[in-house]
C-alpha positions in Angstrom: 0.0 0.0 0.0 1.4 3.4 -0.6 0.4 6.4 1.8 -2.6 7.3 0.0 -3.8 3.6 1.3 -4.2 2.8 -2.5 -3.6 -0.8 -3.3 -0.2 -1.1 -5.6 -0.9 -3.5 -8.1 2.5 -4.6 -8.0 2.7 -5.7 -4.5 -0.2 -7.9 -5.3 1.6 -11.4 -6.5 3.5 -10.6 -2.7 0.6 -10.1 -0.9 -1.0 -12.8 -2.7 2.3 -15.5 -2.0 2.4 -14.7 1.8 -1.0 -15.0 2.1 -0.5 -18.7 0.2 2.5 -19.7 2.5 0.0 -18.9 5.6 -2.4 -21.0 4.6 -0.2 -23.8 3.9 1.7 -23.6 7.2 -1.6 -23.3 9.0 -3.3 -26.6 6.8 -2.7 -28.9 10.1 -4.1 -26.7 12.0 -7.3 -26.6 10.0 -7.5 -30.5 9.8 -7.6 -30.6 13.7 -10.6 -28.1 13.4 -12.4 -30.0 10.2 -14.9 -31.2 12.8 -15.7 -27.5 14.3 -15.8 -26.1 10.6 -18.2 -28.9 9.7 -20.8 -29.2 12.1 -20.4 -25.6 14.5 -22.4 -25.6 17.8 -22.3 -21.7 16.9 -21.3 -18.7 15.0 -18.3 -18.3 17.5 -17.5 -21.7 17.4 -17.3 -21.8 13.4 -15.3 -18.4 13.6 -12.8 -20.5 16.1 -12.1 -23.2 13.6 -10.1 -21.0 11.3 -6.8 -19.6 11.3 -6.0 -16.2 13.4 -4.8 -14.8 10.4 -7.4 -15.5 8.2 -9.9 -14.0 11.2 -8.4 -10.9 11.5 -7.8 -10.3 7.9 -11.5 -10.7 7.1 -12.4 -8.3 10.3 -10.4 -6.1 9.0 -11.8 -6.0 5.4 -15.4 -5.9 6.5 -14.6 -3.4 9.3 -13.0 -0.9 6.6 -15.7 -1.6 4.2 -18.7 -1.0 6.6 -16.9 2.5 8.3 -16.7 3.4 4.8 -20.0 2.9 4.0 -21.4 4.4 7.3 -19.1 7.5 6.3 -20.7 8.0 3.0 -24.3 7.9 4.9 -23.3 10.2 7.7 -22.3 12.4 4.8 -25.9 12.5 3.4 -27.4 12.5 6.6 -25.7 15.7 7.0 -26.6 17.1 4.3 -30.4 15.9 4.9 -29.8 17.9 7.9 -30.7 14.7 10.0 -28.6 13.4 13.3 -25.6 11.7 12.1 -24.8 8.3 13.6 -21.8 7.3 15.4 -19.9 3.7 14.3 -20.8 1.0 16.3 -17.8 -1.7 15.8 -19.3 -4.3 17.6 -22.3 -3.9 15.3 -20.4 -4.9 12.4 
């Protein structure tokens, strides 16, 4: 990413080979949790049967995603002249 938090296309096949390495290191771990992915008792426990990295990067993406969104409304809300919201994290 550069500082304008643009993606560089470039960096992509890097991004994209560490990402690949991290799944394959992690591929035991996921066979322990086959079970939990399978048949979850809950959404938690699903969430718990993958990788750390794979949780957080997902997080991550929908958090950004969502603030942007709610950005974008608070924007129109404003100009509506109607009470803008505040981001609720745990929400998302």
């Amino acid at each position: 990413m550069n500082i304008s938090n643009e993606f560089i296309s470039e960096k992509s096949e890097e991004i994209g080979k560490a990402f690949r390495i991290a799944v394959w290191k992690s591929k035991n771990d996921i066979r322990e949790k086959k079970q939990q992915l399978k048949n979850p008792n809950s959404l938690e426990n699903y969430r718990s049967g993958f990788p750390i990295f794979l949780l957080k990067f997902f997080d991550e993406f929908i958090i950004t995603l969502e603030n942007m969104k709610h950005k974008i409304l608070n924007k129109k809300r404003k100009q509506r002249d109607s009470e803008e919201k505040s981001f609720n994290i745990t929400h998302t």
